[in-house]
DSSP file (Angstrom, degrees, kcal/mol; ACC not computed):
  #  RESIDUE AA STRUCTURE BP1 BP2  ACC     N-H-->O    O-->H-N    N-H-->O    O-->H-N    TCO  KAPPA ALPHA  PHI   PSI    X-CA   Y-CA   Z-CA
    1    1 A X              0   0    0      0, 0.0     2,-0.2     0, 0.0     0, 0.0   0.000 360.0 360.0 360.0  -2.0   25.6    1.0   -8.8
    2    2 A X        -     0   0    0      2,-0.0     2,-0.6     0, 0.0     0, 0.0  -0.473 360.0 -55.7 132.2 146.7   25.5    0.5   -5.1
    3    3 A X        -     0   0    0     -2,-0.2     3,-0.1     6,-0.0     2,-0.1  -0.645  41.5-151.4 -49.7 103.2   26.9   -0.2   -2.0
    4    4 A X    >   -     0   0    0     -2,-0.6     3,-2.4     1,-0.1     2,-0.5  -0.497  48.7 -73.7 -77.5 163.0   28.8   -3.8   -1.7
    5    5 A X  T 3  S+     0   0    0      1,-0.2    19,-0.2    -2,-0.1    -1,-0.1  -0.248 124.6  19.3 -50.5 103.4   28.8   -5.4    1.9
    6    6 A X  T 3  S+     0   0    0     17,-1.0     2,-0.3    -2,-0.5    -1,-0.2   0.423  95.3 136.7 109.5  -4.8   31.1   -3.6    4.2
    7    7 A X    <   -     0   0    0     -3,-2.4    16,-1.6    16,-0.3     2,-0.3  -0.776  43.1-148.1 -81.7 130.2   31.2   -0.3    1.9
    8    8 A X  E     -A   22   0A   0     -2,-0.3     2,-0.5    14,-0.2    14,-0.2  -0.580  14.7-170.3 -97.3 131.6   31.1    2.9    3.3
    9    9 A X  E     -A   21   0A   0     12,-2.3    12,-2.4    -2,-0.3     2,-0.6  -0.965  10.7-157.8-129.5 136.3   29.4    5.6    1.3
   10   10 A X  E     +A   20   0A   0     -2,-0.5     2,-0.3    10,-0.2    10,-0.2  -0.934  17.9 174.8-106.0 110.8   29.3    9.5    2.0
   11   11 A X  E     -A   19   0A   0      8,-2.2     8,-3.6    -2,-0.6     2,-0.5  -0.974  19.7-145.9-138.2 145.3   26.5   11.3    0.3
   12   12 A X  E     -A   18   0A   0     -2,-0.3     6,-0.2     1,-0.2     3,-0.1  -0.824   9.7-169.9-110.9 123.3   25.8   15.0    0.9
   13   13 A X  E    S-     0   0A   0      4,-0.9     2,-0.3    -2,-0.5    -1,-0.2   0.832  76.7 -25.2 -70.5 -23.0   21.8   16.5    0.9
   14   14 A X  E >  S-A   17   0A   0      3,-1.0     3,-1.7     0, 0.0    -1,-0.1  -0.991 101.2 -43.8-170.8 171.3   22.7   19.8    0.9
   15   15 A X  T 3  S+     0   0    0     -2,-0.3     3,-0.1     1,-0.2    -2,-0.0  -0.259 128.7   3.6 -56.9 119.2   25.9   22.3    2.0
   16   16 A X  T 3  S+     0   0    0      1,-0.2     2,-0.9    -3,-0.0    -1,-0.2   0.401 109.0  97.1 102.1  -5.3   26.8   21.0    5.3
   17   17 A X  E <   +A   14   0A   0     -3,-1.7    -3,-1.0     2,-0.0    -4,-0.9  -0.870  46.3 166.4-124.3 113.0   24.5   18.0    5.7
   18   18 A X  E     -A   12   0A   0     -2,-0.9     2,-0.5    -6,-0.2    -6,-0.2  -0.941  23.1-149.5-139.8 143.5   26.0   14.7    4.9
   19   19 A X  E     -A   11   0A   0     -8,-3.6    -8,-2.2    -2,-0.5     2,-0.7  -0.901   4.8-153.4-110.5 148.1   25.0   11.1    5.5
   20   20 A X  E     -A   10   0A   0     -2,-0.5    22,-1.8   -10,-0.2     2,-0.5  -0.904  17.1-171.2-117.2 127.7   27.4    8.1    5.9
   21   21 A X  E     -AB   9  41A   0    -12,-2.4   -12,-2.3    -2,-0.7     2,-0.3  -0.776   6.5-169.9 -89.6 135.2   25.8    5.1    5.0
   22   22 A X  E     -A    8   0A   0     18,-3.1     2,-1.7    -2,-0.5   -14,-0.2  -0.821  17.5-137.9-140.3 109.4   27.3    1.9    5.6
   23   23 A X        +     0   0    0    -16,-1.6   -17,-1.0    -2,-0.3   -16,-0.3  -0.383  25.3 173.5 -62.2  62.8   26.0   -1.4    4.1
   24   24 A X        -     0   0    0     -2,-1.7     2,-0.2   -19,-0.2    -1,-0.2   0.491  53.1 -23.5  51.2 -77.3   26.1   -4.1    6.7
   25   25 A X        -     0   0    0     13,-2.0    13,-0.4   -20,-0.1     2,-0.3  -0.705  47.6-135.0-154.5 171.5   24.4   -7.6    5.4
   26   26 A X        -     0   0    0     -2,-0.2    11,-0.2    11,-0.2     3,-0.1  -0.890  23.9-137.0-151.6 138.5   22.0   -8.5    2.9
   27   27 A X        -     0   0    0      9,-3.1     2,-0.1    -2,-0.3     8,-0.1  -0.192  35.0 -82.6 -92.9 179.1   19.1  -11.1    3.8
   28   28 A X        -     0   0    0      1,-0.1     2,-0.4     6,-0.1     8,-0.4  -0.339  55.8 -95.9 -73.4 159.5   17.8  -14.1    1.7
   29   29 A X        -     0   0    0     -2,-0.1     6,-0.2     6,-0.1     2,-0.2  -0.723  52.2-137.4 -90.0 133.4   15.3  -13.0   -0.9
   30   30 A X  B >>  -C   34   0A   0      4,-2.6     3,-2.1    -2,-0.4     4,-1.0  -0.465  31.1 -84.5 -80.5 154.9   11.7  -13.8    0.9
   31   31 A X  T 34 S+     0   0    0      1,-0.3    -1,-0.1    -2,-0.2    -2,-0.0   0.670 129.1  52.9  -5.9 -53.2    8.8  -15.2   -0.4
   32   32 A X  T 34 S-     0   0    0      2,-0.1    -1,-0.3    25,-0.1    -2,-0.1   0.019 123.2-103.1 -92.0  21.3    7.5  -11.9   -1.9
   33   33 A X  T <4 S+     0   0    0     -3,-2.1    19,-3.3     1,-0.2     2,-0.5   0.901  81.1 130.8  57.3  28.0   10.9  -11.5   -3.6
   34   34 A X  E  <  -CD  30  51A   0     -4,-1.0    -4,-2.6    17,-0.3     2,-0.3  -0.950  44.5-151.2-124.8 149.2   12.2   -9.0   -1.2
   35   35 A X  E     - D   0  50A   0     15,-3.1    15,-1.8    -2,-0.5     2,-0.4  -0.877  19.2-127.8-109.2 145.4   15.7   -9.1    0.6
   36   36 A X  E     - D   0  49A   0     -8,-0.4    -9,-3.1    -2,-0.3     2,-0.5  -0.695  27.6-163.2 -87.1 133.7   16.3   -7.4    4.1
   37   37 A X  E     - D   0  48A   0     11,-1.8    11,-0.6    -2,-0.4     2,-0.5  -0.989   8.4-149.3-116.4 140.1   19.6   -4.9    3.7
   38   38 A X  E     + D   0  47A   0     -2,-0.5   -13,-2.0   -13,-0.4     9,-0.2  -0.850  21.8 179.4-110.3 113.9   20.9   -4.0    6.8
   39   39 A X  E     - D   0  46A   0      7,-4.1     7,-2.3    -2,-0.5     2,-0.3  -0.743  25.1-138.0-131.8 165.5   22.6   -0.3    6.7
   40   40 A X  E     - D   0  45A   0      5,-0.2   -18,-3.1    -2,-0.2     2,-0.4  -0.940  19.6-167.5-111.4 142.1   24.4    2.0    9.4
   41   41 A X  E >   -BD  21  44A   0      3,-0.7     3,-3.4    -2,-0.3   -20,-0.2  -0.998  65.3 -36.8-115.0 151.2   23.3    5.4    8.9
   42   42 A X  T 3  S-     0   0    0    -22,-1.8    -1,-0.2    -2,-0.4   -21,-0.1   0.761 128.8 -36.9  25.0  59.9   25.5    7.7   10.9
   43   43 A X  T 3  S+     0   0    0    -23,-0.3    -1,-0.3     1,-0.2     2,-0.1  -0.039 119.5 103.9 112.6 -64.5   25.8    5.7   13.2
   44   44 A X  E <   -D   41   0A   0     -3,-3.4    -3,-0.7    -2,-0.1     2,-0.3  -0.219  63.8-116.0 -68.8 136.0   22.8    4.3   13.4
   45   45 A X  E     -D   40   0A   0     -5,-0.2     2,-0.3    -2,-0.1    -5,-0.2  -0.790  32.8-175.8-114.1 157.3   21.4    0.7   12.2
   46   46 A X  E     -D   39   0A   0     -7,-2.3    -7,-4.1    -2,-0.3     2,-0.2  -0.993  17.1-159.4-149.9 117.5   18.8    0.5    9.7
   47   47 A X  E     +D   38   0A   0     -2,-0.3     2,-0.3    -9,-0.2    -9,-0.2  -0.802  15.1 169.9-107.1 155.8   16.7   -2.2    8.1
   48   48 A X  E     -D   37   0A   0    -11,-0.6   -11,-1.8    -2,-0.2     2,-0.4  -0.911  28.6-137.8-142.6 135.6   14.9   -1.7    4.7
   49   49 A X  E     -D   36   0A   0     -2,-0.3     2,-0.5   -13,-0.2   -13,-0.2  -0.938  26.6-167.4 -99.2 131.2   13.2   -4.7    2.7
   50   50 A X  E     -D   35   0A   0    -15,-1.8   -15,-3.1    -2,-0.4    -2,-0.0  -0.958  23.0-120.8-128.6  99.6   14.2   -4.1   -1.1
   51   51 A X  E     -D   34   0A   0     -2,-0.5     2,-1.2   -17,-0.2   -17,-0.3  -0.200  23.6-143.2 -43.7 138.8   12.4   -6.1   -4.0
   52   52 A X    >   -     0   0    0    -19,-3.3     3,-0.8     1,-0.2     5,-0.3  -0.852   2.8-157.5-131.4 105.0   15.3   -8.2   -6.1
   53   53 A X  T 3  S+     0   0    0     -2,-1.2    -1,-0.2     1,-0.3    -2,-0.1   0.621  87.9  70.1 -53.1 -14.1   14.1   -8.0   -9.6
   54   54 A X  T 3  S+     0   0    0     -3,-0.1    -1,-0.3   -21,-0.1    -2,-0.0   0.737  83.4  90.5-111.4 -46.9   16.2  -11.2  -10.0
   55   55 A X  S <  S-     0   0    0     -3,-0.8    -3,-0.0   -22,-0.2     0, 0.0  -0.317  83.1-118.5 -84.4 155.8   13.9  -13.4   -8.1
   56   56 A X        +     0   0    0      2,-0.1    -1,-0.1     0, 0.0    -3,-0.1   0.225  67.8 121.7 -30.0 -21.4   11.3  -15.2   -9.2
   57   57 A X        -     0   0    0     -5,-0.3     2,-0.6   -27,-0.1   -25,-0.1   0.016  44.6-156.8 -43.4 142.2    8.6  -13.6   -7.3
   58   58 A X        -     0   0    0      2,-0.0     2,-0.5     0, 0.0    -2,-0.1  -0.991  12.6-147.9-132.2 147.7    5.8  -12.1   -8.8
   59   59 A X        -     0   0    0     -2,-0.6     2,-0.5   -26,-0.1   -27,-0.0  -0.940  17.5-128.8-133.0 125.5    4.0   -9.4   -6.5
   60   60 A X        -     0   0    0     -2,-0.5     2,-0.4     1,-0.0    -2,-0.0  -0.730  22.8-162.2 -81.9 130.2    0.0   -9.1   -7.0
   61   61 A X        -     0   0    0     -2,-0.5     2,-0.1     3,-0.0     3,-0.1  -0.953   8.1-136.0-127.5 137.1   -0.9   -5.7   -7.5
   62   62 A X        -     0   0    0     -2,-0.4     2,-0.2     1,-0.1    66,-0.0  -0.072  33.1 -92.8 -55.1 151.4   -4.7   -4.4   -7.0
   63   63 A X        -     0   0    0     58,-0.1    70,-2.2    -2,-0.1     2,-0.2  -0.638  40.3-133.2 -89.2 146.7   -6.5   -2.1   -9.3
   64   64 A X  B     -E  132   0B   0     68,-0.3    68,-0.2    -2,-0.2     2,-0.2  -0.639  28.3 -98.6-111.3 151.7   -6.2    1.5   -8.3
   65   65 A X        -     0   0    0     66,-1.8    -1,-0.1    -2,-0.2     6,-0.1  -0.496  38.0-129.2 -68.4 153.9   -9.3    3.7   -8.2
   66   66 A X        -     0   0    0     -2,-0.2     7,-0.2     2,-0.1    -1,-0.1   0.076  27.1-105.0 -65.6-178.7  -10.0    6.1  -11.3
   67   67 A X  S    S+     0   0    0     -2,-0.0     4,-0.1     3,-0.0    -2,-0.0   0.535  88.7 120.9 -97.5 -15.0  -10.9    9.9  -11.5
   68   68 A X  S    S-     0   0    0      1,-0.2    -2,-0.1     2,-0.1     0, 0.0  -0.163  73.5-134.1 -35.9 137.4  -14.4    8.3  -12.2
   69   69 A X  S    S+     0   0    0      1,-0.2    43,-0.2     3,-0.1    -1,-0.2   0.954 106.7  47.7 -61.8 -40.2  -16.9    9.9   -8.9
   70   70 A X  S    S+     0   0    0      1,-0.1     2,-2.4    66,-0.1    -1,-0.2   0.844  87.3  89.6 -76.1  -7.7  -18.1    6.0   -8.5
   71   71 A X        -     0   0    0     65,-0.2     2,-0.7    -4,-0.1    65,-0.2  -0.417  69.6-165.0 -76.6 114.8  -15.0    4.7   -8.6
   72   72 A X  E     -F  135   0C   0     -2,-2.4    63,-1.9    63,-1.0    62,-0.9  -0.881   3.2-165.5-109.5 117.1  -13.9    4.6   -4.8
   73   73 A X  E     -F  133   0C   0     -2,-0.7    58,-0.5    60,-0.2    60,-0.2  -0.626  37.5 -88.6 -70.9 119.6  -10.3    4.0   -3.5
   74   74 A X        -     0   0    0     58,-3.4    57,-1.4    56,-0.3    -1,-0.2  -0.074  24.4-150.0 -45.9 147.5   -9.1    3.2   -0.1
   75   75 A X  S    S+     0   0    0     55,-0.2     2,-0.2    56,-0.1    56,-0.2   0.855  84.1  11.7 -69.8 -47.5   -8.4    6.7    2.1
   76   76 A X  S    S-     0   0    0     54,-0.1     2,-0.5    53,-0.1    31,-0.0  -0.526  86.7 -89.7-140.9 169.0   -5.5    4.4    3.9
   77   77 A X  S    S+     0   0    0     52,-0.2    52,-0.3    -2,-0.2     2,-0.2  -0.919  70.9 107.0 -99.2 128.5   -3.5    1.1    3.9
   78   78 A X  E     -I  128   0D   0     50,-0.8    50,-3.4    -2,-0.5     2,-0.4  -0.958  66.8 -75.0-168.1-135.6   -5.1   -1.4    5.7
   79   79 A X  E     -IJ 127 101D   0     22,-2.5    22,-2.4    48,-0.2     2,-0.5  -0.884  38.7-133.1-107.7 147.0   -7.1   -4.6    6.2
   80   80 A X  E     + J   0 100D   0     46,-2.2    45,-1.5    -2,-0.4    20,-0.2  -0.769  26.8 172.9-104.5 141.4  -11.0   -4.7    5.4
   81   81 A X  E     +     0   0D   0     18,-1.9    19,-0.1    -2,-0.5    -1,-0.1  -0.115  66.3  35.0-136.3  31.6  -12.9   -6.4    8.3
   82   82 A X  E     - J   0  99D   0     17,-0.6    17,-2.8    15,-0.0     2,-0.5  -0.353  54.1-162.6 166.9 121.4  -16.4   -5.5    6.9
   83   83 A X  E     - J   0  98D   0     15,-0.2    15,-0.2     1,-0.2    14,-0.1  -0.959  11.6-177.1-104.6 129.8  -18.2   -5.2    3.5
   84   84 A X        +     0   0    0     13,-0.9    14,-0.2    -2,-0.5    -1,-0.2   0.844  58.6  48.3 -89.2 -47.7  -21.3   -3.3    3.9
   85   85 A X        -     0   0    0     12,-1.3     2,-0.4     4,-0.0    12,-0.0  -0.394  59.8-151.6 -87.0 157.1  -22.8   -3.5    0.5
   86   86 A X    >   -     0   0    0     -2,-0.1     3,-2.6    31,-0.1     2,-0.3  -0.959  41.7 -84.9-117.3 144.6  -23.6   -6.2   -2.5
   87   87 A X  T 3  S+     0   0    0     -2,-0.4    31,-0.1     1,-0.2     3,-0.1  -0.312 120.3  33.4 -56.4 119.2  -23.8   -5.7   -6.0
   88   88 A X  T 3  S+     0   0    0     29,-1.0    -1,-0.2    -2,-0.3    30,-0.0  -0.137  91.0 118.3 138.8 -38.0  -26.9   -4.7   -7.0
   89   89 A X    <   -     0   0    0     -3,-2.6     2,-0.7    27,-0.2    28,-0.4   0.373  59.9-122.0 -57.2 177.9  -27.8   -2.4   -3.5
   90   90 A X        -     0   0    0     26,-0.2     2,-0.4    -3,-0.1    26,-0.2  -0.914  28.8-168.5-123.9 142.9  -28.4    1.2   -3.8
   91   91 A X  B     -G  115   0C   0     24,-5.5    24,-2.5    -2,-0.7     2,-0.2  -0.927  11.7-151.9-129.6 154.4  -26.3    3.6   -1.9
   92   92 A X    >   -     0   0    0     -2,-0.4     3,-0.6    22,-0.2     2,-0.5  -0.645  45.1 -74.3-112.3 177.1  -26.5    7.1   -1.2
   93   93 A X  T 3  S+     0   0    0      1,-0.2    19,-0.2    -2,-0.2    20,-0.1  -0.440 117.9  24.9 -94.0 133.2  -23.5    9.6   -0.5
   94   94 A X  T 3  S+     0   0    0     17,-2.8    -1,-0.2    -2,-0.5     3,-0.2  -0.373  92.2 123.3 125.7 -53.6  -22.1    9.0    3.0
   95   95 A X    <   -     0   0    0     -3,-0.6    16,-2.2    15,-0.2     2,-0.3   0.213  63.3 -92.8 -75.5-173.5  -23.1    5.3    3.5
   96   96 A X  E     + K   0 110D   0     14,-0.2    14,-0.2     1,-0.1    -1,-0.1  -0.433  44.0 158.6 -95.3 158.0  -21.1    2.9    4.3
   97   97 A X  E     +     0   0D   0     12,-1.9   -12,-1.3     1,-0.4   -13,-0.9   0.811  64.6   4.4-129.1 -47.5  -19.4    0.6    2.2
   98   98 A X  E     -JK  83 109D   0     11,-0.6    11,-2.2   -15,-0.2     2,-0.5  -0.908  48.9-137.5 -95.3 156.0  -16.3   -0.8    4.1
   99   99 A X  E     -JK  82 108D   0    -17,-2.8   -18,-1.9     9,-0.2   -17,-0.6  -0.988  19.2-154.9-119.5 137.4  -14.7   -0.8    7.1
  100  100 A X  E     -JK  80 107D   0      7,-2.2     7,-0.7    -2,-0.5   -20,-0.3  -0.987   6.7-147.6 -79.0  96.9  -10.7   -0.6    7.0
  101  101 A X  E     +JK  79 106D   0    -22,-2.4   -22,-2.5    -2,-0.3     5,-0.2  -0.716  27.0 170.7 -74.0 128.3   -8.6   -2.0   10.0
  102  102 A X        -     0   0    0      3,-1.9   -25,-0.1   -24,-0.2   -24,-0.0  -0.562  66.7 -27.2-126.2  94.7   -5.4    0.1   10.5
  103  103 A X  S    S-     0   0    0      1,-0.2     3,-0.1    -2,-0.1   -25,-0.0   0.980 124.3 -52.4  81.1  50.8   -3.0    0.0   13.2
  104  104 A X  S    S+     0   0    0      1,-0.1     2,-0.4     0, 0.0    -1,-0.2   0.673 119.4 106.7  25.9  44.9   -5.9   -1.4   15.5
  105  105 A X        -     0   0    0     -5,-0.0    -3,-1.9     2,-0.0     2,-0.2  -0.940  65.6-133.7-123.7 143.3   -8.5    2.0   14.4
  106  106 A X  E     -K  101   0D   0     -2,-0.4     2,-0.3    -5,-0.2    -5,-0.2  -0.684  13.1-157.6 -95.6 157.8  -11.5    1.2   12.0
  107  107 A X  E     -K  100   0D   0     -7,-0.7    -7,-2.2    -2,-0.2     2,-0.4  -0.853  10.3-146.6-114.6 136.3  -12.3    3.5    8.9
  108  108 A X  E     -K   99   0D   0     -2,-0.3     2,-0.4    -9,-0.2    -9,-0.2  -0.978  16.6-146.7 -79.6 117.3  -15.8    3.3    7.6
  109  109 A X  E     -K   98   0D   0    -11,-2.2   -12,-1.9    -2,-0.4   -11,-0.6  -0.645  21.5-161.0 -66.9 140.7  -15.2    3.8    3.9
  110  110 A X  E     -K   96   0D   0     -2,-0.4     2,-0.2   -14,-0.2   -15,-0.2  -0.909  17.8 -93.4-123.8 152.5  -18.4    5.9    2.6
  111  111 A X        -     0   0    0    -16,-2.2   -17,-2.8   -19,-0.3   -19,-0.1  -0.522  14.6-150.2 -64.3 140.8  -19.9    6.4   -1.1
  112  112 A X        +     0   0    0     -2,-0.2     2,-0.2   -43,-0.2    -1,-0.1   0.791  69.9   0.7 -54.1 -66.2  -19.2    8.9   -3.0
  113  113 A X  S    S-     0   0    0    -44,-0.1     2,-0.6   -20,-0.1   -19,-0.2  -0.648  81.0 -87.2-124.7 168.8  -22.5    9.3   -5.1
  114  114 A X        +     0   0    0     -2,-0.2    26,-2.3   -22,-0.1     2,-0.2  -0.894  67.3  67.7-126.2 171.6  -25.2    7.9   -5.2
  115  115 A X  E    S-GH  91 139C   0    -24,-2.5   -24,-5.5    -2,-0.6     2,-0.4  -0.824  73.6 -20.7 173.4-154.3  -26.1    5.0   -7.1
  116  116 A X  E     - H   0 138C   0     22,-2.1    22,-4.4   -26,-0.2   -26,-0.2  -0.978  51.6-126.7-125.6 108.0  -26.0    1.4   -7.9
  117  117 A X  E     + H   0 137C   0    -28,-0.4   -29,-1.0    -2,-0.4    20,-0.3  -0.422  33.4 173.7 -56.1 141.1  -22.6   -1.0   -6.6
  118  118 A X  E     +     0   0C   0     18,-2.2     2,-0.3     1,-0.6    -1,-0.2   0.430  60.4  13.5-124.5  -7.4  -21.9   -2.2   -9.8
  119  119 A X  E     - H   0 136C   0     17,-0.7    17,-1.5   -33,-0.0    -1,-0.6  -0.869  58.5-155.1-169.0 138.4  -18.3   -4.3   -8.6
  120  120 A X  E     - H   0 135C   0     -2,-0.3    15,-0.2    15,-0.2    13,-0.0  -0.982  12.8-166.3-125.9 129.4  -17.1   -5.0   -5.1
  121  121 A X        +     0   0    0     13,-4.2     2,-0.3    -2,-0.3    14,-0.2   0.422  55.1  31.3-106.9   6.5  -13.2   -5.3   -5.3
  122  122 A X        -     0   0    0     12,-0.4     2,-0.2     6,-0.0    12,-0.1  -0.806  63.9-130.9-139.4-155.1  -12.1   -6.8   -2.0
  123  123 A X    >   -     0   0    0     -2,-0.3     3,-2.5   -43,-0.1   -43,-0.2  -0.853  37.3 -82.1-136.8  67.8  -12.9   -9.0    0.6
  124  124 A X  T 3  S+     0   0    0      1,-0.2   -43,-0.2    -2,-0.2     3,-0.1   0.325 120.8  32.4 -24.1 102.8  -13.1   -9.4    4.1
  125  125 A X  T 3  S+     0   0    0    -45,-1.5    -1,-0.2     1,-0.3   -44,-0.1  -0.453  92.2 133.6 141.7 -65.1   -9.4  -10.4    5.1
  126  126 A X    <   -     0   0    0     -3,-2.5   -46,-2.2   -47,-0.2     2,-0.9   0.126  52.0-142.8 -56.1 132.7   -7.8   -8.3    2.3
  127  127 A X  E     -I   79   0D   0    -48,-0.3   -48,-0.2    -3,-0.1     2,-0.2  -0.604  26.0-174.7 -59.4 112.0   -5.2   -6.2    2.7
  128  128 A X  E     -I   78   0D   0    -50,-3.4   -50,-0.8    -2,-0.9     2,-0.3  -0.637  16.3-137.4-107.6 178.3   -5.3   -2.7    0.5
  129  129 A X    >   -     0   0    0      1,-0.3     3,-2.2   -52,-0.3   -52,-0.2  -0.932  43.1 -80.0-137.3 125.6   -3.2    0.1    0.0
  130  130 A X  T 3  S+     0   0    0      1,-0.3    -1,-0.3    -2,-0.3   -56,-0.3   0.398 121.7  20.0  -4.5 149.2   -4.1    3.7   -0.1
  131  131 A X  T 3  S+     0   0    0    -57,-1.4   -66,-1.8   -58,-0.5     2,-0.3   0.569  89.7 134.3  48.9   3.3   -5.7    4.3   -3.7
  132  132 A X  B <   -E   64   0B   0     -3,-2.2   -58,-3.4   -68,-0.2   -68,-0.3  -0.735  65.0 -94.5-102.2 132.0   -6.5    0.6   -4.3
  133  133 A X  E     +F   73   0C   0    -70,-2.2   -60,-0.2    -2,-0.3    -1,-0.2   0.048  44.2 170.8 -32.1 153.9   -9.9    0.0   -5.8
  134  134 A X  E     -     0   0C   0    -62,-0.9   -13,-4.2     1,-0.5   -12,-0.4   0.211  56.3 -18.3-144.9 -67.8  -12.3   -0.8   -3.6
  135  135 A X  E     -FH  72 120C   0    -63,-1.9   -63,-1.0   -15,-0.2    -1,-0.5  -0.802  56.3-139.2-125.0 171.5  -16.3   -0.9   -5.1
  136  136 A X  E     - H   0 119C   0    -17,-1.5   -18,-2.2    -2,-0.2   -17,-0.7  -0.989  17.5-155.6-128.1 136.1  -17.4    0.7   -8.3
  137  137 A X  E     - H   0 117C   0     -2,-0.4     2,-1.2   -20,-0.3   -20,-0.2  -0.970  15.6-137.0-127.2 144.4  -20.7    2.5   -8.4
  138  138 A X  E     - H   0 116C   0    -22,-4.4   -22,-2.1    -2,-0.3    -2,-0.0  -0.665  32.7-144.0 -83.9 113.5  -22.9    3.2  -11.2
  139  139 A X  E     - H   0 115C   0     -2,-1.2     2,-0.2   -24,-0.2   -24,-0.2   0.020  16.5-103.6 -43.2 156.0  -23.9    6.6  -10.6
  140  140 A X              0   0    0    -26,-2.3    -1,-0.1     1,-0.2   -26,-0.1  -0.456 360.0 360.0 -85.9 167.5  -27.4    8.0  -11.4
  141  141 A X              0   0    0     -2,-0.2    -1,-0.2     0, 0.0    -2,-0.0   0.413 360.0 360.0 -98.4 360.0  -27.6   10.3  -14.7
């Protein structure tokens, strides 16, 4: 079921390769309903933040893109710090659509197809995640 605080655990990946884990601490649960646990691994110290199903939190999760061609998903995790398009525009395939901030590099996100934005799903500000919706466009027939 787990490691309690101050229990040592041995688990082996494969003949001859073994890790020892050792649980440390456990944080307060944070706003976003995760607690920091604090592990040794060989040795080694190790933080992980860990959701606690127990808390009260609720975590907002974004719509993920479709197999649809218009539907386009962020490439990368990051922040968007430009929307190029409005509902309504027309785009062709290649322009641009958003720009991503990650880890101080821009992405210009591009259409897919071309067509007509029919939904813009973030914001200038938001944070995305790999695979998280981003515009929807109605392709042409």
């Amino acid at each position: 079921m787990g490691l309690e605080v101050g229990e040592e655990g041995e688990f082996e990946l494969e003949k001859g390769k073994r890790l020892y884990v050792k649980l440390s601490a456990v944080g307060e649960v944070d706003a976003d309903g995760n607690r920091a646990c604090y592990f040794k691994v060989n040795g080694q110290s190790r933080v992980i933040k860990v959701f606690d199903k127990s808390s009260n939190a609720t975590v907002e999760q974004r719509e993920l893109a479709t197999k649809d061609p218009g539907s386009l998903g962020a490439s990368i995790n990051g922040s968007v710090v430009g929307v190029k398009v409005e509902v309504g525009d027309r785009v062709e395939v290649g322009d641009p659509i958003v720009v991503l901030n990650a880890m101080k590099m821009e992405m210009v996100e591009a259409s897919p197809v071309a067509g007509t934005i029919k939904r813009i799903a973030v914001g200038v500000g938001d944070s995305i995640n790999g695979g998280e919706l981003i515009v929807e466009i109605e392709g042409e027939e």
